[in-house]
N, C-alpha and C positions, 0 to 999 in steps of 0.2 A: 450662557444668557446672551439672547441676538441684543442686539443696539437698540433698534426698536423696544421692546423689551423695556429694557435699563431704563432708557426714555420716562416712559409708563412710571416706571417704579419710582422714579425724581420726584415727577408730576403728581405721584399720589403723596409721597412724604412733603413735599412743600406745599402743595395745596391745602393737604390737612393742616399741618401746624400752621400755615402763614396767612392763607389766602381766604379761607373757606370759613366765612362767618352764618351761613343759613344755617338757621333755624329748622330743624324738621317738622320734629312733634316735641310739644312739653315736655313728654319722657324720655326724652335723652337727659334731660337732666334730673328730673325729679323721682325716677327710681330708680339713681345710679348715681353722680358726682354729688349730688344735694344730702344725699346720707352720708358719702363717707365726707365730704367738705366737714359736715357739722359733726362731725364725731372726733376728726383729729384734728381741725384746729380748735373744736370748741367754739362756734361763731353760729349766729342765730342762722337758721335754715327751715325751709319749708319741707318738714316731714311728712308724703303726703297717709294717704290710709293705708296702702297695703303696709306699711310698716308699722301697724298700731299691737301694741303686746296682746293685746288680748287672744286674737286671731288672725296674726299674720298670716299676708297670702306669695310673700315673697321673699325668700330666701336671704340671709347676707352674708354666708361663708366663701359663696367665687366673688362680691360683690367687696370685697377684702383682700380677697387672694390678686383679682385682678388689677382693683386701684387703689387699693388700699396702700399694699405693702411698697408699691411703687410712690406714692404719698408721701409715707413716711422715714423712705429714703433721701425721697426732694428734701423733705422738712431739714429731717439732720443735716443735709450736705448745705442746705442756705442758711441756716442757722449758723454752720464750721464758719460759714465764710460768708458770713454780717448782709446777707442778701436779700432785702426786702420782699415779700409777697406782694403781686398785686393781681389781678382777676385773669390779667392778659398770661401771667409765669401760672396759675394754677390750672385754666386751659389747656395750656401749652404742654406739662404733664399728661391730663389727661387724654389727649390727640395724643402725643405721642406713645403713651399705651394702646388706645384703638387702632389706630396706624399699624400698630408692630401685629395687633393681634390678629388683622386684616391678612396679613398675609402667611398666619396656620390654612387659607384657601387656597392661595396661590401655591403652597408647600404642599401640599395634601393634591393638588388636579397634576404638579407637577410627578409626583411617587404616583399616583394613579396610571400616568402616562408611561411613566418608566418600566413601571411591573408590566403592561400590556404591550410593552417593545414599542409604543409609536412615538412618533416625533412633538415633542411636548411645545414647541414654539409656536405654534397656532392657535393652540389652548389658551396657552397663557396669554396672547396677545387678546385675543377674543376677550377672555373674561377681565384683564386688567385695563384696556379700553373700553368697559359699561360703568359709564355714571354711575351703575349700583354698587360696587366695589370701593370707588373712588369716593360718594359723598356715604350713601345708608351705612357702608362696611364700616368706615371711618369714624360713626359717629357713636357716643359711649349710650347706646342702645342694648340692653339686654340681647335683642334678638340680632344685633351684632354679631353678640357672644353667641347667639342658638345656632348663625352661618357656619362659623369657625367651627364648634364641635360638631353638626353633622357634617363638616369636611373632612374631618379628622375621622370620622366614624365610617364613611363610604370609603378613606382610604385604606383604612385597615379590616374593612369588609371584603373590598375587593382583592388585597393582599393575600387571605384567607381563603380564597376564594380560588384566586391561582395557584399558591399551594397545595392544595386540594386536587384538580385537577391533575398537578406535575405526579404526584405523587399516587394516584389512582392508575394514570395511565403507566406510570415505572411496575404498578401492582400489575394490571393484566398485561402488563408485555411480561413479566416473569413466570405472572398462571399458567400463558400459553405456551410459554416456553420447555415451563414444566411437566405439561400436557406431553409434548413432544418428545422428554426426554426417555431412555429407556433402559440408562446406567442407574444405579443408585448415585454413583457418585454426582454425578450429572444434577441431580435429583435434591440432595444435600446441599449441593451448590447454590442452586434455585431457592431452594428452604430460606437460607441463611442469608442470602440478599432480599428475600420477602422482610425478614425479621429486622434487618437493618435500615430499613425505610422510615425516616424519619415520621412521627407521631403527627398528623396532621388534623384531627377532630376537634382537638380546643385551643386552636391558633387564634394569637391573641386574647384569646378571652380573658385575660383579666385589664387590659388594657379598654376591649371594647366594655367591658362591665364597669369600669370609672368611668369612662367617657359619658356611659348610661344615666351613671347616677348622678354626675356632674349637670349635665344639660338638661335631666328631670326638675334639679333644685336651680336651676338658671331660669328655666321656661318649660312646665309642665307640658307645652305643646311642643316640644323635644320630641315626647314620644309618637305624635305623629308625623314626625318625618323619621325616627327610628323604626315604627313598625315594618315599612321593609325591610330597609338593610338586615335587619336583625332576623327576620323569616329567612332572607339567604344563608346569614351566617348559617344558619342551623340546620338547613334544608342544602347544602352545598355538596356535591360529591356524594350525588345518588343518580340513580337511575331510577325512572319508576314502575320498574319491576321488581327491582330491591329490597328483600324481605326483611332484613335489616333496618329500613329505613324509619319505620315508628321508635324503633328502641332508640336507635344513635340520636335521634330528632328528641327525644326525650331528656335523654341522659344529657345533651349540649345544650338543651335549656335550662336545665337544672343546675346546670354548673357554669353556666352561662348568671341565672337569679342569684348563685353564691356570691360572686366573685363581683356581683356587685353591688350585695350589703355593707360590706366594710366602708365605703363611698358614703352609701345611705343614713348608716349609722351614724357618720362623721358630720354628714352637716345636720342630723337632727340636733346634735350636741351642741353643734356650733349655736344653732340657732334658738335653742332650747336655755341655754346661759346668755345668751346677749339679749332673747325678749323678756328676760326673767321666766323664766316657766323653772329652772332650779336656780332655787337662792337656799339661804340657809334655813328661810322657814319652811320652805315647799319644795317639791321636786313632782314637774309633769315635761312629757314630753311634748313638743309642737312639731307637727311637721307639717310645714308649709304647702307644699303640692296639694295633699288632699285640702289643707284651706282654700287654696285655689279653684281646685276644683269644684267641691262645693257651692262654692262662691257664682261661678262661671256659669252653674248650671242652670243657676234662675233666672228664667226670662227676664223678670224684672230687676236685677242687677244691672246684667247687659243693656238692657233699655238705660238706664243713668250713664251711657258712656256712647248712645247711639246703636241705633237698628238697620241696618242694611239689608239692602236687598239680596238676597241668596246667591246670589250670580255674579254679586261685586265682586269678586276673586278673579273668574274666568274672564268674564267681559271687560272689567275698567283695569283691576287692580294690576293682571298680570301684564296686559302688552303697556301698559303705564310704565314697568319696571324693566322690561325686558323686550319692548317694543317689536323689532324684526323677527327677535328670537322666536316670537309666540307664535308667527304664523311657518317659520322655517320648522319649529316642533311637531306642530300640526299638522305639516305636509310629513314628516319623517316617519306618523304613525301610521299612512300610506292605508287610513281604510280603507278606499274601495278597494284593494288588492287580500283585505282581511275578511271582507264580504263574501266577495267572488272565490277567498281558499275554500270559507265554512260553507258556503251554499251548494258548490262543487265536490263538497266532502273530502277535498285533498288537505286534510292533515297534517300529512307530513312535512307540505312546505309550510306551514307556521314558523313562525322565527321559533330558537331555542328562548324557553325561559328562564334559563339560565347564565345567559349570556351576560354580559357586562354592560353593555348596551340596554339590553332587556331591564337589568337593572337602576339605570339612569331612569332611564324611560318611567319606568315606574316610581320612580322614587320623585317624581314630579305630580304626575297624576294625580297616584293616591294621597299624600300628604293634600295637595289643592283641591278633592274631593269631600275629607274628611274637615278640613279646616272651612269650608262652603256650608257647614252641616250648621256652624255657629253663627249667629246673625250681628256679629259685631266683627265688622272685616276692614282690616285696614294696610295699606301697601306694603308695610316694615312688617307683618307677619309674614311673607313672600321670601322674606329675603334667602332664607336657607335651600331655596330652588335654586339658586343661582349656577351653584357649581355643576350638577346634572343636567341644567337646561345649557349652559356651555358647552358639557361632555355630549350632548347629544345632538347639539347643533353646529358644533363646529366645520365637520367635513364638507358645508355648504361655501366654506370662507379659502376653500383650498383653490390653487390656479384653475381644476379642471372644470371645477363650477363657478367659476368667477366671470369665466368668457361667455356663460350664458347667462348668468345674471349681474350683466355690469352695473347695474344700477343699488345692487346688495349692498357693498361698500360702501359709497358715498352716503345711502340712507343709514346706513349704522352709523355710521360717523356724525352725522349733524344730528340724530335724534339724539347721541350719547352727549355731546357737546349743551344741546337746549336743556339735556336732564341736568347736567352739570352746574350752569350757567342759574336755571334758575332755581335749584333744591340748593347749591353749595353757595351762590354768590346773590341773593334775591329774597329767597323766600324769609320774613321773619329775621335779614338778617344786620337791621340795626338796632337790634336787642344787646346782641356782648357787646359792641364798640360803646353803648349808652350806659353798659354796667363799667365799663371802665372809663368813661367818663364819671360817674355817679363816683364811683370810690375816691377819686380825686379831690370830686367836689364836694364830699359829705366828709371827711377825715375829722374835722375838727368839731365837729357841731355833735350838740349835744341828742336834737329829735329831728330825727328822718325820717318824713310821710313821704311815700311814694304811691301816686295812683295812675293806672293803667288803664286804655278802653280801647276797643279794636285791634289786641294785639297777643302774642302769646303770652303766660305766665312769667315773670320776672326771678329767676333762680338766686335769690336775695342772697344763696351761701355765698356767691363769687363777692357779694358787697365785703364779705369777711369780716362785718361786725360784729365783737365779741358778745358772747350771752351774757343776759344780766347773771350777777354773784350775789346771791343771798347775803351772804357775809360782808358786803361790801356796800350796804344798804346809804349809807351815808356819804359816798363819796362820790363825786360825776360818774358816771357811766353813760354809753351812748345807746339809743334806743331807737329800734327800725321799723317801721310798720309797713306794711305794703293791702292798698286795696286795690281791688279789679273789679272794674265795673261791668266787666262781658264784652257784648257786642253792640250798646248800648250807648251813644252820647246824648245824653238828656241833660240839659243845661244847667237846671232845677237839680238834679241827683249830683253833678257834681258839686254846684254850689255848696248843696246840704251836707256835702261830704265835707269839702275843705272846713267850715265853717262847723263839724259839729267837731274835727280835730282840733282848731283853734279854742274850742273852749275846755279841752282836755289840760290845756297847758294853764298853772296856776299863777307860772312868776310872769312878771314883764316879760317881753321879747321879742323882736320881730322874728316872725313862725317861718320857714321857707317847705315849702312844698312842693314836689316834683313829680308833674301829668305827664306821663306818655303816651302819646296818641298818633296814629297811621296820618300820613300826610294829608291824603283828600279831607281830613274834618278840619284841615287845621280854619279855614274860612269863619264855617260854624261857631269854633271854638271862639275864636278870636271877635269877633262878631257881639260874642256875647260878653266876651271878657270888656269889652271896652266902656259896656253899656253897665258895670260891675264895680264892684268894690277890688276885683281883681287885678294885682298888678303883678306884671312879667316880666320874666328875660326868658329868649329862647338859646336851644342848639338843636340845629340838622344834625342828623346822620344818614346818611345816604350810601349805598343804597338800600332800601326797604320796601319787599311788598305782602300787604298783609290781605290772606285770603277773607279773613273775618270784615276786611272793605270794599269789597268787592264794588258792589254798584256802587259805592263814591267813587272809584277812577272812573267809569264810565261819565257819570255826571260832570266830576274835575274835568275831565280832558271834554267833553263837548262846552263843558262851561268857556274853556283854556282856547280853543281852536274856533267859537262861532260869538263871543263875547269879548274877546277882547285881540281882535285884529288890528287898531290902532295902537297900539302900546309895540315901542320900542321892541326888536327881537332879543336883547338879552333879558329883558325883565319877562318874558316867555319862555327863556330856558331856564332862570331863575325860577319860576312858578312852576314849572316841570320838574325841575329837580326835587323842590319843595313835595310835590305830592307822593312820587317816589321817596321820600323819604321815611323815618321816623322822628319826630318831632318831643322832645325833651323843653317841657315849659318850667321854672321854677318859681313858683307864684310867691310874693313877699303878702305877707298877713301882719300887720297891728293887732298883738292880744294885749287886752286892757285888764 
């Protein structure tokens, strides 16, 4: 491992655990820590719908395997040893399993490199200096998990693959040899090192067959970046003159679909007893993928979660993720030279498709081809390109091509830094430092209303307050509530909000309620609170920026830069800071 290198690998484990509070998407939490949060310690959580019994569309056997059992190892070991939870130590577990899992890609490009004899240290620099690795890889995203197994899956494809090869060509150097011979003995000799050649036709396969079933019940859309790999595995080590080639290509898919039922069956079971589908009155099976699928298929679903334009993959989503890479790709597929073979009808120089290369290559394409077919597209489905858009664009990053494109470098580097800077340390990300503020400051109290506007979802399991106990009807118990207003601050709505919780509550009490709202409203807000029954304390958390407010910073900062040019310069970086921020109000109510 170069130094450089090492470097990298610091930077990604302490920025994960320490550094890296952005927010990405909602669902880094909400179909992944927010179910197992609420399942092992028992603490109220936002379950969202694909987990609903009737017709789950999402798995929870690797959603266990992964953080689960890692969980309830922490639990035990801070329990042994009298060691408080709080939002910031349940995190801190959860990063550090994404973190570790992050680097089955780095393991997997490094045995890719090995098995094809090249020098893995430019690989790995490449792909462990892109912001995607570092912030998306890191974060406890399904489609995290979908990176890591198709890495593991190209690495054991391609392994198969040079096996294959080694051992076809030991085959006809011995045909030929035995063509030539003209002793029996000779002949015998030849025979018996044909027969001693190691079995190459279902290498791996039952490894690639869990991998299969594992990243099907992870992420149905697994199988589209599987569809290739898996056409080589079984297409590997033919010629296509090879008459043979339909049966073996048969019989390796066959045994290829066995080998990975056992997988299949295992997480229907799993899943099948945890959404009750067998209990002791009933017994049906669920298996989630085709729920998904199903699901996915109707336009009007995907419409409730957003419609894109067909093209958002290639145009926005991909050089968003992988910025230089997209167009060093582009240039790698080198078509006007694919033009001028076919038009020219020289054939023979087409690249092999067989190649290893040829395989990267494609395993980019088609998967961003077929995934362009669905009209709900968004950047964290990209993520499993990563490792083959590295493998295929690396050789651009070597000395020889470096002296003609000096300028390669420096733009890799500052695009991966701004990726970095504002996905890992900006976007959305005074949301956890506010949930660990909030646990603090709600510990003792008995009713916690929490409302939110312009900002993402609030993953309420990190508050870790315990679910109500039937049983326990008559004793304190603490109670959570969380509303979200959208994108939406209407003065009137929140009023009517605070104000129809305050009459929820029957005994005396002064009520506390806690607004979180993106810094540029806080004017608005404030503005109206004064002219209100509304009374506050605030806390900043800085920094924060929320895409759902968009045109308020523009308005803030021209309000900030052409409106208030008299006022002192710290009360200008004071009201900078502010807007950048996230803003945590906890409004006091008199209920009567």
């Amino acid at each position: 491992m170069s130094l450089e290198y090492g470097c990298l690998v610091a930077f990604r484990i302490l920025s994960t655990v320490f550094v890296q509070n952005g927010y990405v998407h909602p669902d880094e939490f909400f179909q992944t820590t927010e179910i197992i949060t609420g399942d092992v310690f028992g603490v109220v959580h936002d379950r969202p719908w694909e987990f609903n019994k009737d017709a789950p569309v999402r798995s929870i056997g690797l959603l266990y395997g992964i953080f689960g059992m890692p969980l309830y190892i922490a639990k035990w070991i801070f329990k042994l040893y009298k060691i408080p939870w709080n939002p910031f130590l349940l995190m801190f577990v959860f990063r550090l399993v994404t973190c570790a899992v992050s680097f089955v890609t780095d393991y997997s490009l490094y045995k890719i490199c090995k098995i094809l004899k090249l020098k893995s240290n430019r690989y790995l620099l490449l792909l462990s200096s892109s912001y995607v690795i570092i912030v998306f890889g890191t974060k406890t995203f399904t489609n995290s998990l979908e990176l890591a197994l198709v890495s593991l899956l190209l690495w054991k494809v391609v392994d198969s693959m040079t096996v294959s090869d080694k051992v076809i060509a030991a085959e006809n150097e011995i045909r030929n040899m035995y063509a030539y011979r003209t002793s029996i003995t000779d002949k015998v000799v030849m025979s018996r090192k044909l027969r001693l050649l190691p079995s190459h036709h279902f290498s791996h396969c039952l490894e690639i067959g869990t991998i299969l079933a594992v990243g099907t019940f992870n992420r149905p859309t697994f199988l589209l970046f599987a569809v290739t790999p898996i056409f080589y595995w079984v297409s590997r080590g033919f010629s296509k003159n090879d008459d043979r080639f339909v049966k073996i290509f048969n019989i390796r898919f066959i045994v290829l679909f066995l080998c990975t039922l056992p997988g299949v069956f295992a997480f229907i079971l799993i899943d099948s007893f945890y959404f009750e589908h067998i209990t002791e009155n009933k017994a049906s099976l669920v298996v989630t993928p085709l729920n998904f699928i199903k699901y996915n298929i109707k336009p009007s679903n995907l419409a409730e979660h957003g419609i894109h334009f067909r093209m958002t993959h290639a145009i926005i989503n991909t050089p968003l993720l992988f910025n230089v890479l997209t167009l060093l790709f582009l240039g790698r597929l080198q078509f006007n030279s694919l033009i001028k073979i076919i038009l020219n009808h020289h054939y023979h120089l087409l690249p092999n498709i067989y190649e290893v290369n040829t395989l990267m290559m494609a395993n980019v394409i088609i998967p961003l081809f077929l995934l362009s077919i669905f009209p709900h597209q968004e950047p964290r489905f990209l993520l499993p390109l990563l490792l083959p858009i590295v493998f295929s664009t690396s050789k651009y990053f070597s000395s020889h091509y470096l002296k003609d494109l000096k300028c390669l470098l420096p733009i890799w580097c500052f695009s991966n830094i701004i990726g970095f800077i504002f996905y890992g340390y900006l976007h959305q990300a005074g949301v956890t430092p506010m949930i660990s503020h909030l646990f603090q400051d709600i510990k003792h109290a008995s009713n916690t209303y929490v409302i939110h506007s312009h900002t993402y979802s609030i993953p309420v399991g990190l508050l870790m307050v315990p679910q109500l106990n039937e049983s326990l009807l008559y004793t304190n118990q603490r109670h959570i509530k969380v509303y979200d207003l959208g994108s939406s601050l209407d003065p009137d709505v929140l009023y009517d909000t605070v104000m129809n919780i305050s009459k929820h509550i029957t005994c005396k009490e002064e009520l506390a309620v806690y607004f979180a709202l993106s810094g540029p409203l806080i004017k608005q807000f404030e503005s109206f609170g004064n002219v209100s029954s509304l009374k506050y304390t605030k806390n900043i958390f800085f920094p924060h920026l929320s895409m759902e407010s968009l045109s308020f910073y523009f308005t803030s900062m021209i309000d900030l830069l052409y409106h208030d040019n008299n006022m002192p310069s710290y009360i200008s970086l004071t009201e900078l800071r502010d807007i950048f921020s996230l803003v945590l109000y906890k409004i006091t109510i008199k209920t009567e």
